[in-house]
N, C-alpha and C positions, 0 to 999 in steps of 0.2 A: 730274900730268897733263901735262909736259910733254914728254915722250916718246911722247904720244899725240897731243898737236898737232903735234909734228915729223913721228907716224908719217904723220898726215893731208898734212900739206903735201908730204911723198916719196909720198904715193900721187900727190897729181895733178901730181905733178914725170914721174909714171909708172916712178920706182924702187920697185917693190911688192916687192922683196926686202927691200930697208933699209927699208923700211918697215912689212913684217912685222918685224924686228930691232927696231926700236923699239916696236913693239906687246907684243913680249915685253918687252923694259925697264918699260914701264909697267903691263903685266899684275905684274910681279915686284915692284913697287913698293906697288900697289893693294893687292894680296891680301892681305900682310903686315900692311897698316895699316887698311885699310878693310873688307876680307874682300871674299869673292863675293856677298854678298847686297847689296853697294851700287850704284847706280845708276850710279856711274863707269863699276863695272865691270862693265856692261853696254854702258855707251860704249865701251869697250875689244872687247866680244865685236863689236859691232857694225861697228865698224872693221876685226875682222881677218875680218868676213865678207865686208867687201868689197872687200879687199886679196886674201883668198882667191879670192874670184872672178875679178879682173881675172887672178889666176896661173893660172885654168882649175879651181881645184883646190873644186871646188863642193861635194860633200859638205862635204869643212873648211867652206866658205862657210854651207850650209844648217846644220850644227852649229854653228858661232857666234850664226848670227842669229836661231836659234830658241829658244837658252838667252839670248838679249840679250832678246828679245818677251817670254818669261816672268820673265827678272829683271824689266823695265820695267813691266810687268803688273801685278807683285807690290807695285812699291814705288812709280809713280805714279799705276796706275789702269788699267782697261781701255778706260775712255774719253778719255788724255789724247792732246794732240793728238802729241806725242812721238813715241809709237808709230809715225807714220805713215814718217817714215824708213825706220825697220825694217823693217816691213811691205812697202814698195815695191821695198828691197835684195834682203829674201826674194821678192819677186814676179820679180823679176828671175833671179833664182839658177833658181829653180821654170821658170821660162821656159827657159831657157836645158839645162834639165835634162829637157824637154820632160815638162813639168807643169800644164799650162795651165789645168786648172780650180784647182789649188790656187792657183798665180798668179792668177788671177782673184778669189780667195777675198783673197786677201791685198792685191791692189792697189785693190780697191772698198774695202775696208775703211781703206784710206790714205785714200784719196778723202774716206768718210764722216768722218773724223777731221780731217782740216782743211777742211772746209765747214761742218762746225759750229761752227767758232772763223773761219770768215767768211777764212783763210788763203789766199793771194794763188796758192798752189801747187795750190789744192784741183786742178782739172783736168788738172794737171801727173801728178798719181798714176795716172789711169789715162786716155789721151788715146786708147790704142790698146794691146790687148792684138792681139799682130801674128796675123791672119789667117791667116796657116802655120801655126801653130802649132795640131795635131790636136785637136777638141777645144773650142778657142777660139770663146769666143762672136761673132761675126760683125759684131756692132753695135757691138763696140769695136776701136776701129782702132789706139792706139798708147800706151807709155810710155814715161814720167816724160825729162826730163835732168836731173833732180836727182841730186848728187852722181855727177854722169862715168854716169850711166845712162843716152846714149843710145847708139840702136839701135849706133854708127858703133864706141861703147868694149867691145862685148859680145866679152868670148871665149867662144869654144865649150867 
């Protein structure tokens, strides 16, 4: 996992090249030993969705983080509070991809997952799904800054 923690710390260095490069290190590492159905390596999916995304490159972004939700799913639960990460990087992605009620879908659902473990973030998930956004329900105004999500780190 340590090419995963380096890939994390070159993401908010904002080298998201080397940091995808390390994400393959540690994808190439995982798979061998642990296989794709381990929870790492969903860590792993989950990081390069959101290294994908800061590169603009969102598809790759929305296919990581939606094979990371269904690994995470599979092997903690559908209600653990874990998920909510994920769910708020894909809400992001979905936003940005001008998808707003799926974003919605996804970042209430963050929301609900850390309120029910009483999580200091819970309001962080979903503060404001933006207004622009076609579609968007009106009564929520904004999301998350968890992990580099705010409005200011979005690329198109």
């Amino acid at each position: 996992m340590a090419h995963n923690n380096i890939a994390w710390a070159l993401r908010w260095l904002g080298r998201f090249e080397e940091a995808d490069a390390e994400l393959q290190l540690a994808s190439a590492q995982v798979v061998p030993t642990l296989g794709r159905e381990h929870r790492f390596y969903a860590e792993i999916q989950t990081n390069f969705g959101d290294v994908y995304r800061l590169l603009g490159r969102n598809e790759d972004a929305k296919r990581a983080l939606t094979a990371s939700l269904a690994l995470l799913e599979k092997t903690v639960g559908v209600a653990h509070p874990e998920l909510a990460d994920v769910l708020t990087a894909l809400g992001w992605v979905e936003l940005v991809g001008n998808e707003p009620r799926e974003a919605e879908r996804h970042l209430l659902r963050a929301r609900e997952l850390r309120s029910a473990v009483a999580h200091p973030r819970a309001d962080i998930a979903i503060n404001v799904l933006r207004p622009r956004a076609p579609g968007a329900d009106p009564s929520l105004q904004a999301c998350t800054c968890h992990h580099g999500l705010h409005p200011a780190n979005l690329r198109p």
